[in-house]
C-alpha positions in Angstrom: 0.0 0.0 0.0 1.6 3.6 -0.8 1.1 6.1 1.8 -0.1 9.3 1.1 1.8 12.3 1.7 -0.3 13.0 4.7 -0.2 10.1 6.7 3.3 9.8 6.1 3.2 12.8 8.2 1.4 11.1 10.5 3.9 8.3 11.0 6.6 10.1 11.6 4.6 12.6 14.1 3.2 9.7 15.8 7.1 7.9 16.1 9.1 10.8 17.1 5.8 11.7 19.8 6.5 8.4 21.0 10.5 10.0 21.4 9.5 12.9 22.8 6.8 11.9 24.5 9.1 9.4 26.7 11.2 12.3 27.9 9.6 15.6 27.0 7.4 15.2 30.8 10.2 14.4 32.7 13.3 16.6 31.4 12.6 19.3 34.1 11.8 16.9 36.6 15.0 15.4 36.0 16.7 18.6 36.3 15.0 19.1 39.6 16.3 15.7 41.1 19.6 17.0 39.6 19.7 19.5 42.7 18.9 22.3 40.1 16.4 24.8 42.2 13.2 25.5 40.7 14.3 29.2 39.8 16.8 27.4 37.7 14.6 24.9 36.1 12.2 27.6 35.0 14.9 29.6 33.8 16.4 26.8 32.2 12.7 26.8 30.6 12.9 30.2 28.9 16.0 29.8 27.4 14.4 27.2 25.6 11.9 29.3 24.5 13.9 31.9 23.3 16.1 29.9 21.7 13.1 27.9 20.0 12.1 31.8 18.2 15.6 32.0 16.8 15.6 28.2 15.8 12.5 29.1 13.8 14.1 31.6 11.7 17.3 29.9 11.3 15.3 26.4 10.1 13.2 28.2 7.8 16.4 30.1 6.2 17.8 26.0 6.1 14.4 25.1 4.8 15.0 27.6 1.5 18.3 26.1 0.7 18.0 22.3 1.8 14.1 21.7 2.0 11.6 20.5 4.8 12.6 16.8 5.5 16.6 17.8 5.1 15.8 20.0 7.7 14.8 17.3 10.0 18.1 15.8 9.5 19.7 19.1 11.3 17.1 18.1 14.4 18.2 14.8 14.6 21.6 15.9 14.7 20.9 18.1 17.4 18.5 16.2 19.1 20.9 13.2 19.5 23.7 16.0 21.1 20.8 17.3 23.4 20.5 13.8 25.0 24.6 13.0 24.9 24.4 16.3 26.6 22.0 14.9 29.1 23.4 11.8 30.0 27.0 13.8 31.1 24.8 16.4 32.7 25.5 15.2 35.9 29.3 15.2 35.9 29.6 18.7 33.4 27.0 21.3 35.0 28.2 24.2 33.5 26.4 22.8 30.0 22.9 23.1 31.6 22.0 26.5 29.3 23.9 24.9 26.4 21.4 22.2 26.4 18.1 24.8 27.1 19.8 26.3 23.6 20.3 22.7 22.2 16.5 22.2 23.2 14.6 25.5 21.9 16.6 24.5 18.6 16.1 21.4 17.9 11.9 22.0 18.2 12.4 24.8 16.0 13.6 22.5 13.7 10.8 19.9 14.3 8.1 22.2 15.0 8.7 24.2 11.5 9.3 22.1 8.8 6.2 20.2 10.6 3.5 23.3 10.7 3.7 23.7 6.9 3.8 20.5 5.9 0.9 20.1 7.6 -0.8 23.1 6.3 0.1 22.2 2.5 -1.0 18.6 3.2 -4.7 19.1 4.4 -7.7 21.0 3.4 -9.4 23.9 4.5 -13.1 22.4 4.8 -11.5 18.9 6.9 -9.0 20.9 8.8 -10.8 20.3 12.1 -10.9 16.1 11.3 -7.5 16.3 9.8 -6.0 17.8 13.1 -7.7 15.6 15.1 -7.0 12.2 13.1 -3.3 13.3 13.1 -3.7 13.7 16.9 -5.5 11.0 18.1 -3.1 8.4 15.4 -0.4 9.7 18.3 -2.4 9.5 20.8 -3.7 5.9 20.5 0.0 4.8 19.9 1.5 7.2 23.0 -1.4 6.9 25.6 1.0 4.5 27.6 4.3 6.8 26.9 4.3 8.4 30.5 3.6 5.2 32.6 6.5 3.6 30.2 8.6 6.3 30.7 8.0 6.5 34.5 8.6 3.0 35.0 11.8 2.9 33.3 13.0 6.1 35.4 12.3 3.9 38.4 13.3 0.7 36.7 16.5 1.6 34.6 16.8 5.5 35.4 17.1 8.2 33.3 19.9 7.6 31.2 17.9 4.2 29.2 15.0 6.7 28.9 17.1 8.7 26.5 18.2 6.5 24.5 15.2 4.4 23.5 13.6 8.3 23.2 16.8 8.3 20.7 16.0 5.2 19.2 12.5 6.2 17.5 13.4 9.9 17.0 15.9 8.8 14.5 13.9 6.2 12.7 10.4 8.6 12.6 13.0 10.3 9.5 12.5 7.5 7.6 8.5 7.7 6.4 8.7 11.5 5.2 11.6 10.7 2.7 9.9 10.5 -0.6 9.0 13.8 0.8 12.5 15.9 0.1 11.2 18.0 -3.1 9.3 20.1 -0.8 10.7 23.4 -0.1 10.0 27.2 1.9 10.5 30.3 -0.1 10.6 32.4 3.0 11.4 36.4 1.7 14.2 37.6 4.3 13.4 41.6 3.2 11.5 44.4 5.6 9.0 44.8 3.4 7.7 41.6 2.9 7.9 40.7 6.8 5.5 44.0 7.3 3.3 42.9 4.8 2.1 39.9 6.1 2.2 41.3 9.7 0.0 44.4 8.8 -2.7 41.6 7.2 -2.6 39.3 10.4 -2.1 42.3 13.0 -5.7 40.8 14.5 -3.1 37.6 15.1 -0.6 39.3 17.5 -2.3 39.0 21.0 -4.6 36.2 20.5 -1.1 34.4 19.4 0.4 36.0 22.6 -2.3 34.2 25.3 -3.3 30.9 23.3 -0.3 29.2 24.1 -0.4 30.1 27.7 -2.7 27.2 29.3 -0.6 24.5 27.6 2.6 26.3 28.4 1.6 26.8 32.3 0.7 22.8 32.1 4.5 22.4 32.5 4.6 24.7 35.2 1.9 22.6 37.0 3.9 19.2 36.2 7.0 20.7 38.5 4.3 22.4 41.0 2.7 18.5 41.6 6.2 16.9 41.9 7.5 19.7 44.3 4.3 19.0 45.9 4.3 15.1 46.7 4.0 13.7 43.5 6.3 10.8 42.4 7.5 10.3 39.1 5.4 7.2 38.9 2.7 9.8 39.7 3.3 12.0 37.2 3.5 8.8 34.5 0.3 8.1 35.6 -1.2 11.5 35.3 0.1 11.3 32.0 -1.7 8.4 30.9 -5.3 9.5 32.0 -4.6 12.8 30.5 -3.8 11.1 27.2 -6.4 9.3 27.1 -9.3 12.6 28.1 -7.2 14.1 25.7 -7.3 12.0 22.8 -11.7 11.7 23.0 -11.9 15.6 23.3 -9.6 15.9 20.3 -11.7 13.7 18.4 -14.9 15.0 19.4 -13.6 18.5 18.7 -12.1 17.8 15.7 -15.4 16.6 14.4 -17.5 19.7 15.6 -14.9 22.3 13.8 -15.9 21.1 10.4 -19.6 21.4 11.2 -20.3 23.9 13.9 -19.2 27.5 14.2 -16.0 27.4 15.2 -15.9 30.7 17.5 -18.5 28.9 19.6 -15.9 26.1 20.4 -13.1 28.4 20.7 -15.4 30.5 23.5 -16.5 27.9 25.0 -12.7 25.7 25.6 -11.8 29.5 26.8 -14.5 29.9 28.9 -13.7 26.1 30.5 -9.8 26.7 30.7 -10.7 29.9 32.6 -12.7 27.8 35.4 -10.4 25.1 35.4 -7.3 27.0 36.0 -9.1 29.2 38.7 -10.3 25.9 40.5 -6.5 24.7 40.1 -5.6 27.8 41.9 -8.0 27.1 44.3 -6.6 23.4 44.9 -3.3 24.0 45.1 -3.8 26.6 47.4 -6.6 25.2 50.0 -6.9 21.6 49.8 -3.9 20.5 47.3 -4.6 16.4 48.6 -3.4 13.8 45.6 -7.1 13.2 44.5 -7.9 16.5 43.9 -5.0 17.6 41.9 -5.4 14.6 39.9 -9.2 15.1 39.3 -8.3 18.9 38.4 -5.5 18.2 36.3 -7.6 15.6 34.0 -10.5 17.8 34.0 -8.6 20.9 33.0 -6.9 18.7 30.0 -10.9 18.3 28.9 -11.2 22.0 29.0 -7.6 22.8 27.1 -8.4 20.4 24.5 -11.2 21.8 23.4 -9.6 25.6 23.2 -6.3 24.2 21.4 -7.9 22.0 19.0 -10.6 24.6 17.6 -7.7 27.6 17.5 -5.5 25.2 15.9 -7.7 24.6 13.1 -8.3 28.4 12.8 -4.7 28.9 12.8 -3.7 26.8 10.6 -6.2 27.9 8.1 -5.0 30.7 8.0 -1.5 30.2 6.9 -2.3 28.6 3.9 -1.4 32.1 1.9 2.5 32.5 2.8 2.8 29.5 4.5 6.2 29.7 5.8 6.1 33.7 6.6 3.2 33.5 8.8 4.1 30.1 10.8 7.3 31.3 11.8 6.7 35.0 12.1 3.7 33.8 14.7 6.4 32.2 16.5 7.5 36.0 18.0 4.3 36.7 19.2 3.6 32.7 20.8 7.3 32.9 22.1 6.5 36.6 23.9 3.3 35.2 25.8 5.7 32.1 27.0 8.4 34.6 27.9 5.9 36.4 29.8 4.6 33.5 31.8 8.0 32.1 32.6 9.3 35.5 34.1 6.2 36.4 36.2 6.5 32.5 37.3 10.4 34.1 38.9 9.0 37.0 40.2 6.6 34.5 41.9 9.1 32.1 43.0 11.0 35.5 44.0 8.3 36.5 46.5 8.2 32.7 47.8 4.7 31.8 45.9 4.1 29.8 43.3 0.5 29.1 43.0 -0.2 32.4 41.6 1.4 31.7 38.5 -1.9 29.3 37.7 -4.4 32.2 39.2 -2.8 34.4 36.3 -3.3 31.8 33.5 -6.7 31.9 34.4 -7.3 35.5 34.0 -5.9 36.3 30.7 -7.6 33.6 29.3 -10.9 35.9 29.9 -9.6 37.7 26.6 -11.0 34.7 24.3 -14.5 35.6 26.0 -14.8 38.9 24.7 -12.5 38.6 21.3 -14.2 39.3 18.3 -12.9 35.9 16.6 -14.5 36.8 13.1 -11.3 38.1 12.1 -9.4 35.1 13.0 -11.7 32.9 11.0 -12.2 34.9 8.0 -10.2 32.9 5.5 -6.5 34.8 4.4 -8.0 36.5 1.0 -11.3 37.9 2.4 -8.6 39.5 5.4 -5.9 41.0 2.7 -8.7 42.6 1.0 -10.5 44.1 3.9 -7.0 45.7 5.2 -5.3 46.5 1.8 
């Protein structure tokens, strides 16, 4: 049977999700039982970040000259230094920011090439299923990653981790080959950059403060283990979210292409509001193992249904100047995370850390109120209303 080029996509997403999906839980945890402090790990965090908004430009500058999948060759190569990197951590500290920069970049050069493939390899009108299918194809083969992942920490320790995470990054290469033709035409010049900024202007904040709940779910991860959770706790957590997450993402995915998509958008913000104000509330008053782990499930529900109906929108909308507006969104996405992660240090500066979440929850009030037509008006209808 020949593969289409979309669900070649799909296997390698789902095969180097099962990679990442192994250790991408557990890095900062294993920072933390490092001796790293948790100012550190959170730091170590936005260096990440900022290193994944330069990594964006660089890999699409790579994609012009060597194409999509070549560029995937780059993250492996980088990828496979991150986890060397890793595994001498412990004896060589002074590499622990070299590897947050070794991190940001090697996503950049996943998360890219990815995004427009993705875009050029579905249709408007099925986005919504498209997403989802892609998602839940991952999902269905992951669901067990944490609890695998968790018991070889406690089995084998962290070190075996990376390497079977290793082990399927580098062979997920191998179903997006035939795809090599494919290439980015991304227009390095002033004018061209303000162009398609001035047409997606109505982009800027909403890309600032949609990232935020799924970023702050990270921040949560560390606040349970800091808490009393085990790393067989937070493998388990894992699982259960994987599995609420992968039936939202279905159901979701199926009511984009039907329904009005603002409606789902408002409603997964108005959910993510109340569930990150009740996690406040949690780890605040009564932060007992049941709890967080009922709040922590139920606020994946909630997430899933924001992330999957603004993905679709998103994703729409890059179909005119695919690579220009995926990784010029990145500067916007990449400000909102820098934002979190610095108010989470002032937080951690004044000795609390369970504001952080309370804060997540209020600026996810702007999706109540945004007027989302904008955002789902298709790319031509836009240009010709702001031209």
């Amino acid at each position: 049977m020949t593969l289409t080029d979309f669900q070649r996509i799909i296997v390698m997403n789902t095969l180097a999700g099962v990679g990442m999906g192994l250790v991408g839980l557990f890095v900062p945890i294993y920072l933390l039982e490092l001796g790293n402090s948790l100012p550190t790990v959170i730091t170590w965090l936005l260096v990440h970040h900022l290193s994944l908004l330069f990594g964006a430009f660089l890999a699409v500058y790579v994609s012009n000259t060597i194409g999509l999948v070549r560029s995937w060759y780059v993250r492996i190569v980088l990828v496979s230094i991150l986890f060397i990197g890793l595994f001498f951590l412990p004896t060589y500290s002074m590499i622990l920011f070299i590897l947050a920069f070794l991190s940001g970049m090697e996503s950049a050069f996943f998360w890219i090439p990815y995004n427009i493939l993705v875009v050029r390899k579905t249709e408007d009108l099925t986005m919504g299923s498209s997403l989802a299918f892609m998602s839940n194809v991952g999902s269905a083969v992951g669901i067990v990653v944490p609890g695998i992942a968790a018991l070889l920490i406690v089995a084998y320790g962290y070190n075996i981790l990376f390497a079977i995470a290793l082990a399927f990054i580098l062979i997920s290469i191998i179903p997006v080959l035939p795809l090599r033709h494919e290439k980015t035409d991304f227009q390095f010049n002033f004018s061209e950059i303000r162009s398609i900024i001035r047409k997606n202007k109505q982009f800027i904040l909403p890309e600032i403060l949609d990232n935020l709940g799924q970023d702050a779910q990270v921040l949560w991860t560390l606040f349970l283990f800091i808490t009393s959770f085990t790393v067989l706790d937070i493998g388990l957590l894992g699982v259960l979210a994987g599995l609420v997450g992968m039936v939202v993402t279905h159901i979701t995915g199926a009511l984009i292409d039907k329904w009005n998509k603002k409606a789902i958008v408002r409603f997964g913000a108005i959910a993510t509001t109340i569930m990150w104000t009740l996690s406040f509330l949690v780890a605040i008053y009564v932060p007992t193992p049941v709890l967080l782990y009922i709040v922590t499930v139920l606020r994946g529900f909630a997430l899933g249904i924001f992330t999957s109906a603004y993905g679709a929108i998103m994703f729409n909308r890059a179909r005119s100047n695919d690579a220009q507006f995926l990784v010029l969104r990145e500067i916007p996405t990449i400000f909102g995370r820098v934002i979190v992660f610095t108010l989470t240090l002032v937080f951690l500066a004044l000795n609390h850390f369970e504001p952080v979440f309370l804060m997540v929850a209020f600026l996810s009030i702007y999706f109540w109120f945004n007027n989302l037509d904008d955002l789902v008006r298709q790319p031509d209808e836009t240009f010709l209303k702001t031209d």
